[in-house]
C-alpha positions as CSV (number, residue, x, y, z in Angstrom):
1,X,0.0,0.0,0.0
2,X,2.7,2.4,1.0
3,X,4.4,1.8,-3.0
4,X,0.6,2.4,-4.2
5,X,1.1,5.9,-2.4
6,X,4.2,6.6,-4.0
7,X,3.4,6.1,-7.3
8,X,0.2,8.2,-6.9
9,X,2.2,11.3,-5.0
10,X,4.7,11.1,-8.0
11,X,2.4,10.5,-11.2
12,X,1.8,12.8,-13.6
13,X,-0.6,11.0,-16.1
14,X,-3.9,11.8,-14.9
15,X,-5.5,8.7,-16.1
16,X,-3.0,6.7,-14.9
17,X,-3.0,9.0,-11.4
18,X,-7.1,7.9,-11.2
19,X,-6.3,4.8,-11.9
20,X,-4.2,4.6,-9.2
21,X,-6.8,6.5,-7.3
22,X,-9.1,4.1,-8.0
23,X,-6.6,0.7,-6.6
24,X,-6.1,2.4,-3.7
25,X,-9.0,2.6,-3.2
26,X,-10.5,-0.7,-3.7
27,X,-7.2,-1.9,-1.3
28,X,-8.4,0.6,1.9
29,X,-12.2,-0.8,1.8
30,X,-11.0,-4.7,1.3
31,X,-9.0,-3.6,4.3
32,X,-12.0,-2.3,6.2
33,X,-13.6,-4.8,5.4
34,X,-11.3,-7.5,6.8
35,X,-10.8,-5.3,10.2
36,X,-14.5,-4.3,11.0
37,X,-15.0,-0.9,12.0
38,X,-11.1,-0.1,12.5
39,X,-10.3,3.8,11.3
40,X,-9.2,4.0,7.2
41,X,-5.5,4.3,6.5
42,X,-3.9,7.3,5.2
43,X,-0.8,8.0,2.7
44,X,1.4,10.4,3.9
């Protein structure tokens, strides 16, 4: 997830940034979904 966040900080394509977008996500609500009610993770 944390590569996923670099990519996206550092792309300039803006298809390929949504895109990107759009993985992320679809990887932070299969995480929800696996931890309950935990808080979503963030990039930074």
């Amino acid at each position: 997830m944390y590569e996923l966040c670099a990519l996206i900080e550092k792309q300039k394509d803006h298809r390929r940034f949504l895109r990107l977008i759009e993985e992320l996500n679809n990887l932070l609500e299969r995480q929800e979904q696996r931890l309950g009610d935990k808080p979503k993770s963030e990039c930074t």
